[in-house]
C-alpha positions, 0 to 999 in steps of 0.5 A: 490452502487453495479456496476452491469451492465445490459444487452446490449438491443438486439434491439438496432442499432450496434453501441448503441450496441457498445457503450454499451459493451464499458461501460460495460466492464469499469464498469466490470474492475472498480468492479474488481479493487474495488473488489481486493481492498476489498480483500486485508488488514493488515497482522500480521506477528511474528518474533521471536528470541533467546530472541526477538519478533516483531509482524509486521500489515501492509497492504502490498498492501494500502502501494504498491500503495500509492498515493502523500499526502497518509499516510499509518500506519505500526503498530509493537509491540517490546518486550523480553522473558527476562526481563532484559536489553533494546532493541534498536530500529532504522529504516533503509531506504534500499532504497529510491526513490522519496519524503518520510518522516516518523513518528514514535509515541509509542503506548498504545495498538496496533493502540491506543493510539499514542499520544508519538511522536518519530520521526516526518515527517523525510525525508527517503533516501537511506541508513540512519538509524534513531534512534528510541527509547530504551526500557526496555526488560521487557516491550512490546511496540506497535510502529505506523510507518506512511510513507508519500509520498509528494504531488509533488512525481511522479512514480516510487517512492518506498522505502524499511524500515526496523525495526531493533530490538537488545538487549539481544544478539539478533537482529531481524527486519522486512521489509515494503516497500512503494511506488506509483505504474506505474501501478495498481488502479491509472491507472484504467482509462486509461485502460478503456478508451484504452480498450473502445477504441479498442472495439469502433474501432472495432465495427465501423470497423463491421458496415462499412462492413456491410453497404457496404454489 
């Protein structure tokens, strides 16, 4: 459904007129706050070494705005330009507010396939680092991270992982940081319903005036 507001009517008393633009402005706010929704998805970022290689696809702003009881997926594929040796894999919390776990499964293919479980539902605090898996160099693995956030979290809640690959003589990483939001689309609301509001106010101010014209 497409919130495509229509014009206030011309003829109405100031205070429908009011009214309107009130509701007006709201649907206007809600379709921005879906639109910039829309526009935002997963990013793939590469991170190369001497011999290591991550390729990162998480979608930055779903995992910035979570929500208590939300999963958000955080895809990364490991891998070596030598064949020889392993890679160790671990997760490293580098900061930790608020009631996060995290599940870590290997994958068959990129976001399929995850069916190998690694880590289930550990909880993250600041500091702690979790041993992921240890692969062979000459294989290229895609691991699904998915961070929880507990139904009773509140705001601020926010953590920051670290995926920490070494191996080979080499040590490369990536970052993902979670959490839920003070402000954003959980707060859309409120935001209309203050902006309506003040408009309301004013409205009924203008009226005032002219009556006692």
């Amino acid at each position: 459904m497409d919130l495509i507001p229509r014009p206030c009517p011309a003829r109405a008393a100031p205070m429908a007129r009011a009214v309107c633009a009130v509701l007006t402005a709201g649907v206007l706010l809600v379709a921005a706050g879906s639109a910039a929704s829309a526009a935002a998805g997963p990013e793939r970022e590469e991170i190369v070494g001497d011999v290591l290689r991550l390729v990162s696809v998480q979608d930055r702003a779903a995992m910035r705005s979570m929500e208590p009881g939300e999963s958000v997926p955080w895809d990364v594929q490991v891998s070596a330009n030598e064949p020889e040796g392993s890679i160790d894999l671990s997760l490293v919390a580098v900061q930790a507010e608020g009631g996060f776990t995290v599940s870590v499964a290997a994958c068959e293919a990129e976001a399929s396939g995850c069916g190998r479980a690694v880590l289930d539902r550990v909880p993250v605090t600041g500091g702690s680092s979790l041993e992921i898996a240890t692969q062979a160099a000459a294989e290229a693995i895609w691991y699904r991270v998915s961070v929880q956030l507990s139904e009773e979290a509140t705001a601020p809640a926010s953590t920051t992982l670290r995926l920490l690959a070494e191996g080979a003589g080499d040590e490369i990483s990536t970052d993902g940081e979670v959490g839920l939001p003070t402000t954003g689309a959980s707060l859309l609301w409120p935001a209309v319903l203050a902006l309506g509001a003040v408009l309301l106010g004013a409205a009924i101010a203008v009226v005032a005036r002219r009556r006692l014209r």
